[in-house]
C-alpha positions as CSV (number, residue, x, y, z in Angstrom):
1,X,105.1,122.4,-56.6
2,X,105.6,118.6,-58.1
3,X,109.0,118.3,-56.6
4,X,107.5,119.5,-52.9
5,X,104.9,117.2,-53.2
6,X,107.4,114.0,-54.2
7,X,109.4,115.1,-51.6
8,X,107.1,115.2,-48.8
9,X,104.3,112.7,-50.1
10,X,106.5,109.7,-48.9
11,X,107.4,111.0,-45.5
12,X,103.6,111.3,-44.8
13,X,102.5,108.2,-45.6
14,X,105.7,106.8,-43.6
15,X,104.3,109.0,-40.3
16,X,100.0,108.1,-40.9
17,X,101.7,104.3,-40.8
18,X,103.9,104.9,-37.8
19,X,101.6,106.8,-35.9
20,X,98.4,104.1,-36.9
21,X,100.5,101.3,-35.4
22,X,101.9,103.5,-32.4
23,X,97.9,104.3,-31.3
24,X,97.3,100.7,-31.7
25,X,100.0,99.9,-29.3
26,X,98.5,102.5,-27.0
27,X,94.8,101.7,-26.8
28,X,97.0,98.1,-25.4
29,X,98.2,99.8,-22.8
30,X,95.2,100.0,-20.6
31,X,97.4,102.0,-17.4
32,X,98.4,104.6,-19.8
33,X,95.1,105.4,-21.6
34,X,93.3,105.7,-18.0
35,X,96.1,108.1,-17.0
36,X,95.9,109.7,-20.2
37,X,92.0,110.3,-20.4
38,X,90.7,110.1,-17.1
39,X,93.5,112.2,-15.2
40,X,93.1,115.3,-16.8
41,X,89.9,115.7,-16.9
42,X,89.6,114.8,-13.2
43,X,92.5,116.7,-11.6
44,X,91.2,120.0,-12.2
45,X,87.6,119.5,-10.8
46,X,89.8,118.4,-7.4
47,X,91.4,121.6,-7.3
48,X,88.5,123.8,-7.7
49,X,87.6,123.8,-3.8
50,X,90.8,125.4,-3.4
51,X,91.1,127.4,-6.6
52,X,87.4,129.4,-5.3
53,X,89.3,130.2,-1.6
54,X,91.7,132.5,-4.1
55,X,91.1,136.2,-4.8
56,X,90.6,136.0,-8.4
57,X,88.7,138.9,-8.6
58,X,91.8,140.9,-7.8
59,X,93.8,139.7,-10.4
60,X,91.2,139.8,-13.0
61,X,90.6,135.8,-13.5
62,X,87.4,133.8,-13.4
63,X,87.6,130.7,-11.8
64,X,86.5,128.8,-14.8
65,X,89.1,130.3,-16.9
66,X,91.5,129.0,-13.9
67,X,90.3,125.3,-14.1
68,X,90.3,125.5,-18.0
69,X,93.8,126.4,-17.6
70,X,94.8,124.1,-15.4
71,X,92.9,120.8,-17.0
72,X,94.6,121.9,-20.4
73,X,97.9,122.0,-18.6
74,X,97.1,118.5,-16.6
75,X,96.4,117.4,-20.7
76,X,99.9,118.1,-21.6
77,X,101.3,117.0,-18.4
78,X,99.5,113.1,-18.5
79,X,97.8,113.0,-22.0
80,X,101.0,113.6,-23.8
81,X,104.1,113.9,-21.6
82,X,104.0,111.3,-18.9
83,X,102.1,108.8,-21.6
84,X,105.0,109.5,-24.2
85,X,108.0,109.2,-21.9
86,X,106.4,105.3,-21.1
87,X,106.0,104.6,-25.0
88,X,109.5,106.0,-26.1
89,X,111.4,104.1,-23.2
90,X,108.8,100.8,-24.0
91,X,109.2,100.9,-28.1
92,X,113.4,101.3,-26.8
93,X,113.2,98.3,-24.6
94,X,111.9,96.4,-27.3
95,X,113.9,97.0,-29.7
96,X,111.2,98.6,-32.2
97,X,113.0,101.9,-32.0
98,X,116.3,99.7,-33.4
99,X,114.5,97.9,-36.2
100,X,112.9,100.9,-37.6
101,X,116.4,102.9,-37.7
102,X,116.9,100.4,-40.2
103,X,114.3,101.4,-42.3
104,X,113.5,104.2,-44.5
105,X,112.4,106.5,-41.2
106,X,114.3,109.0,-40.2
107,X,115.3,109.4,-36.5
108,X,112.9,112.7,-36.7
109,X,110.0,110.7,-38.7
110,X,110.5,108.0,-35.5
111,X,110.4,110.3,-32.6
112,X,107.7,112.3,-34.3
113,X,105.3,109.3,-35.7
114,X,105.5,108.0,-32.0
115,X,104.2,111.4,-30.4
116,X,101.6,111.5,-32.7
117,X,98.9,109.8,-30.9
118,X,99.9,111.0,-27.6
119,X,99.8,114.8,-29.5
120,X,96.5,114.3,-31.2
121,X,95.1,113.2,-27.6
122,X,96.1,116.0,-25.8
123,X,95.2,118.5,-28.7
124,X,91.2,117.0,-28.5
125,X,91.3,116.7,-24.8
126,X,92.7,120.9,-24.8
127,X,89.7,121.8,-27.3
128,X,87.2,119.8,-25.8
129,X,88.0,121.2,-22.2
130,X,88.0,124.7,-23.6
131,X,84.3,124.1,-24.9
132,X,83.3,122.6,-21.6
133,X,84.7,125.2,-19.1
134,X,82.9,127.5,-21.6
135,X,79.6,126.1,-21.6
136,X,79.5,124.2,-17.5
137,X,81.9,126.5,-16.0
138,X,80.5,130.0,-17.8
139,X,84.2,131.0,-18.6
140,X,83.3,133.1,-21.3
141,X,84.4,133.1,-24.6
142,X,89.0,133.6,-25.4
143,X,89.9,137.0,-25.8
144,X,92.7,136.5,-27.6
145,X,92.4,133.1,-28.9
146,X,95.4,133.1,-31.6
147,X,97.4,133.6,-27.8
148,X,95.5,130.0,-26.9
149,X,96.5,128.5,-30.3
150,X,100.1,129.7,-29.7
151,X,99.9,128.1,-26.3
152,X,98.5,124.9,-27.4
153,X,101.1,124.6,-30.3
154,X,104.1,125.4,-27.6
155,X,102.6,123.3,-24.9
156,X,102.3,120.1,-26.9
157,X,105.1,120.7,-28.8
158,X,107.5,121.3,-26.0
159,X,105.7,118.2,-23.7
160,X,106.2,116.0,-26.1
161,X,110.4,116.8,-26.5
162,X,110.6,117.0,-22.7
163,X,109.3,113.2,-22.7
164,X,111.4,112.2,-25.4
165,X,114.8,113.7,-23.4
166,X,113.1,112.0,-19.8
167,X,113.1,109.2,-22.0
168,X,116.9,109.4,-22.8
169,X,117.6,109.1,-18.9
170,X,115.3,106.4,-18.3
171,X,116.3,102.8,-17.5
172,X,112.9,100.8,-17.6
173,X,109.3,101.6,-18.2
174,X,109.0,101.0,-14.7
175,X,111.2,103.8,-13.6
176,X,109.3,105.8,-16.1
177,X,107.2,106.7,-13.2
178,X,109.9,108.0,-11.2
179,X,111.9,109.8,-14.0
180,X,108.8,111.6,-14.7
181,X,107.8,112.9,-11.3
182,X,110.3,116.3,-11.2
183,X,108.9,117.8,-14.7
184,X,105.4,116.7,-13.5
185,X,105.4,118.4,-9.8
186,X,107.7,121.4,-11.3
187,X,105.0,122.2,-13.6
188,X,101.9,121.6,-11.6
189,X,103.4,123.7,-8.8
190,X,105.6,126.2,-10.6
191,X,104.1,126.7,-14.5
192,X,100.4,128.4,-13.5
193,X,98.8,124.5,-13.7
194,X,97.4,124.0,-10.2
195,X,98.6,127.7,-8.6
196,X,97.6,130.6,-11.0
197,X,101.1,132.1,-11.4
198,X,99.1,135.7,-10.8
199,X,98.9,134.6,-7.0
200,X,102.4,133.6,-6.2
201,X,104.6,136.4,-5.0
202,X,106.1,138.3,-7.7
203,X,110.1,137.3,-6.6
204,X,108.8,133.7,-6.9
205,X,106.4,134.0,-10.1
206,X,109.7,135.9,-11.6
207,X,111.6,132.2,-11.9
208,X,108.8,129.9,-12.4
209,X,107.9,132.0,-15.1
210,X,111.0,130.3,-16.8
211,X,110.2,126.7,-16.7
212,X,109.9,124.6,-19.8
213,X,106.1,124.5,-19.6
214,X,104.9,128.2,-18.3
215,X,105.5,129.9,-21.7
216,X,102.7,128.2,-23.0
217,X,100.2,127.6,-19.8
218,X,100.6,131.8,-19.4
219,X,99.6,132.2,-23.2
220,X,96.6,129.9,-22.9
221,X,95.6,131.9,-19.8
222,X,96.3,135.1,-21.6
223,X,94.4,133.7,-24.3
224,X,91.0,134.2,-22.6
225,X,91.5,137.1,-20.4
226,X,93.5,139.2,-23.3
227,X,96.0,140.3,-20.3
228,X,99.2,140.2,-22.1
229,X,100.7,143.4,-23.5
230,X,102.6,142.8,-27.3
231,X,105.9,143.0,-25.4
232,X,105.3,140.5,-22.9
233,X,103.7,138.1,-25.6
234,X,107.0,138.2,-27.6
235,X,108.6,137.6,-24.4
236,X,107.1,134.3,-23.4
237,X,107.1,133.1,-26.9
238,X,110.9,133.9,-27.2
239,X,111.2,131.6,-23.9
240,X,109.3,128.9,-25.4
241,X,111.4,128.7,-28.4
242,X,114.3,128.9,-26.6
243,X,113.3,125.3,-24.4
244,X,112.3,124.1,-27.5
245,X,115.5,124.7,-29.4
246,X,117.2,123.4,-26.0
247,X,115.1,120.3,-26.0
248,X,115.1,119.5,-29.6
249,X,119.0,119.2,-29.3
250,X,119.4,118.0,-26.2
251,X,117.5,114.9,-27.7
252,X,119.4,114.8,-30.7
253,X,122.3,114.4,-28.3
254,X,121.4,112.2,-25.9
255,X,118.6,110.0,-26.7
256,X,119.3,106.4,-26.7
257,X,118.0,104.3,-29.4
258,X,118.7,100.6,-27.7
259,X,118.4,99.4,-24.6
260,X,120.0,100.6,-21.4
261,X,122.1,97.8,-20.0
């Protein structure tokens, strides 16, 4: 028990430090923090018009489980991915990813101390969106909410990687924007964020269901209407282990710690 807690005592007070100074830096960043708060809790209310012309009836959704969905997916999407690509390519560009390889961090503790903020975001955005479609929306209460917790951990988790490999490809902060785009529409029109992957054809709901983020936007739906069987759970959980394993080393492969020239 003493040598766990020598062992990992230093590398939390090395993250709380990182992570203090990398919110810091973000409350700076006025463009990102209205993207970042404003965004997702916005976007969802925009679709509703056309979410309530759907037959959700037929395939057993309510349409404030559907816009609960979709403004926790909008949360990983602009709270933590789009905000986290901008800060990994920024910190890069200035040279603060460089200077702190120099230091006692590890490149994990870096990459991870950095997400933190962005993470924490999205993770009170996701909770405080649940407790709102609940109450405003009369979405019920989850069904199955250890399915939501499993989604929430994949989603952020996986959102957060995806940025730091975008990241890897990324030139400027200013192409940050661009770099961005093809995970953000991918998802939004493919992962169940803004269509309900129940209402797609089945031949085209067959693929998306194997992008990076619908693992965990179909266990947070299956979260509160319980619609899962234990087979197909273990399913979408295997797929969201597998991006993450493929993200996780794809980053430890390509990510660039210095600037692109």
């Amino acid at each position: 028990m003493s040598g766990g807690t020598v062992t990992w005592a230093p590398a939390r007070r090395r993250l709380r430090a990182l992570a203090r100074a990398e919110l810091t830096l973000l409350g700076r960043n006025r463009g990102v923090v209205f993207v970042a708060l404003v965004v997702p809790l916005s976007l969802p209310f925009t679709v509703r018009p056309a979410i309530d012309q759907l037959d959700l009836k037929k395939e057993g959704l309510t349409a404030g489980a559907v816009v609960m969905t979709a403004a926790i997916g909008f949360s990983f999407l602009f709270a933590v991915y789009t905000s986290l690509v901008n800060a990994y390519v920024a910190r890069r560009e200035e040279l603060v990813l460089k200077r702190l390889r120099t230091g006692e961090l590890s490149d994990a503790e870096i990459l991870t101390g950095t997400a933190l903020p962005a993470v924490g975001l999205g993770l009170a955005q996701a909770l405080l969106l649940c407790a709102g479609c609940a109450v405003l929306l009369h979405a019920g209460v989850p069904k199955a909410p250890y399915l939501m917790l499993l989604g929430l951990v994949a989603g952020l988790v996986l959102s957060a990687a995806l940025a730091a490999l975008t990241a890897s490809f990324t030139r400027t902060t200013e192409s940050s924007q661009v770099t961005a785009v093809p995970v953000v529409f991918l998802s939004m029109m493919g992962s169940g964020i803004a269509i309900p992957a129940e209402v797609l054809p089945d031949r085209i709901a067959s693929v998306c269901e194997l992008l990076p983020l619908s693992p965990a936007i179909r266990l947070i739906s299956a979260g509160w209407t319980g619609r899962l069987s234990a087979q197909e759970v273990l399913m979408t959980v295997a797929i969201a282990l597998a991006w993450t394993v493929v993200a996780v080393f794809a980053v430890r492969r390509w990510f660039r710690w210095e600037p692109r020239r």
